[in-house]
N, C-alpha and C positions, 0 to 999 in steps of 0.2 A: 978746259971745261970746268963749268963751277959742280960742286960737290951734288947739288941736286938733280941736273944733269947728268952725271957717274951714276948718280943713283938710282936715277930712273933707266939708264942704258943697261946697264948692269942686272936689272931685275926685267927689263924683255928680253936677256941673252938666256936671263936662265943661271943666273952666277951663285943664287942663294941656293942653289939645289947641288950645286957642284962645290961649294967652297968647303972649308975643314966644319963647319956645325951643321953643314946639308943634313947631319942624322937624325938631331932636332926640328928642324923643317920637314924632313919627310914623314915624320910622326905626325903632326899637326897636319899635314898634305892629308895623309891615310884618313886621319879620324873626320876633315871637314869630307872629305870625297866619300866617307860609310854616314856620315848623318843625313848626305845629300841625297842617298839612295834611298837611306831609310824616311827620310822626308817623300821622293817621288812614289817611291813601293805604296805608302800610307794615304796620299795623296788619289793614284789609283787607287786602289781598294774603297775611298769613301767616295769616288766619283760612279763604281760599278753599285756602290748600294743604294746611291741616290737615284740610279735608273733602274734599279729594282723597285725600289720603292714608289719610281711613277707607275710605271707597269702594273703593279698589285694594286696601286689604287684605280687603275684605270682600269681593272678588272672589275675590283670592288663596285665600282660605278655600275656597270653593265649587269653585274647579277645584282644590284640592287633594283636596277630597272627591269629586268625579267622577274623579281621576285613581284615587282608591283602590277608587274601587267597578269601573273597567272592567278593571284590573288583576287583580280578584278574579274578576271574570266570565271574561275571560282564563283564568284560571287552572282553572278547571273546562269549560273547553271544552279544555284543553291534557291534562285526565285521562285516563288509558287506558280507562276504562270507558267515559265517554262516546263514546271514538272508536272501540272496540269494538262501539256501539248505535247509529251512524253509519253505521259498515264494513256491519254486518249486514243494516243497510234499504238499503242498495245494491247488496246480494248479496254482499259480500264475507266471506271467511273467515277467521280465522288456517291460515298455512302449516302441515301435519300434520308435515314434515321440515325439520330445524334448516338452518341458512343453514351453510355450507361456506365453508372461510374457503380463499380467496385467496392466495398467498405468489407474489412474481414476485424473481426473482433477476436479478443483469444477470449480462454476462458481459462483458468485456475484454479 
């Protein structure tokens, strides 16, 4: 068998974990198998606040459209006509004589 051959047989057995520097391999094993977790851990967590984030805005969305429509409703209950067809089923009138204006002067 040529050498690159040995070498690639050698490392699907498993031989660089077993041989006399395995101690140095398994160090460099540990630390890439703890970045790979802490890459997935990291990974999840920014995939959970990216669907938080749709969520709140798609919330946002909906009380902005509730804000516009009670706004709008507001707004026709604030009309004078309506509040004229209000007055009127409670018996009330418009005043026949105009409001008389006020003026107070001090004196010193």
């Amino acid at each position: 068998m040529s050498k690159v051959k040995k070498g690639i047989y050698g490392f699907l057995r498993g031989s660089f974990l077993t041989d006399e520097s395995a101690f140095k391999n398994w160090k460099i094993i540990i630390f890439v198998v703890l970045l790979l977790l802490i890459m997935i851990s990291s990974s999840h967590n920014a995939d959970k606040k990216v669907i938080k984030i749709s969520e709140l805005n798609k919330l946002k969305r909906e009380l902005r459209a509730e804000y516009v429509d009670v706004g709008t409703i507001l707004m026709r209950m604030k009309m004078e006509s309506n509040i004229r067809e209000k007055a009127k089923a409670r018996g009330l009138k418009p005043s026949e004589t105009p409001p008389k204006k006020i003026q107070v002067t001090y004196k010193k």
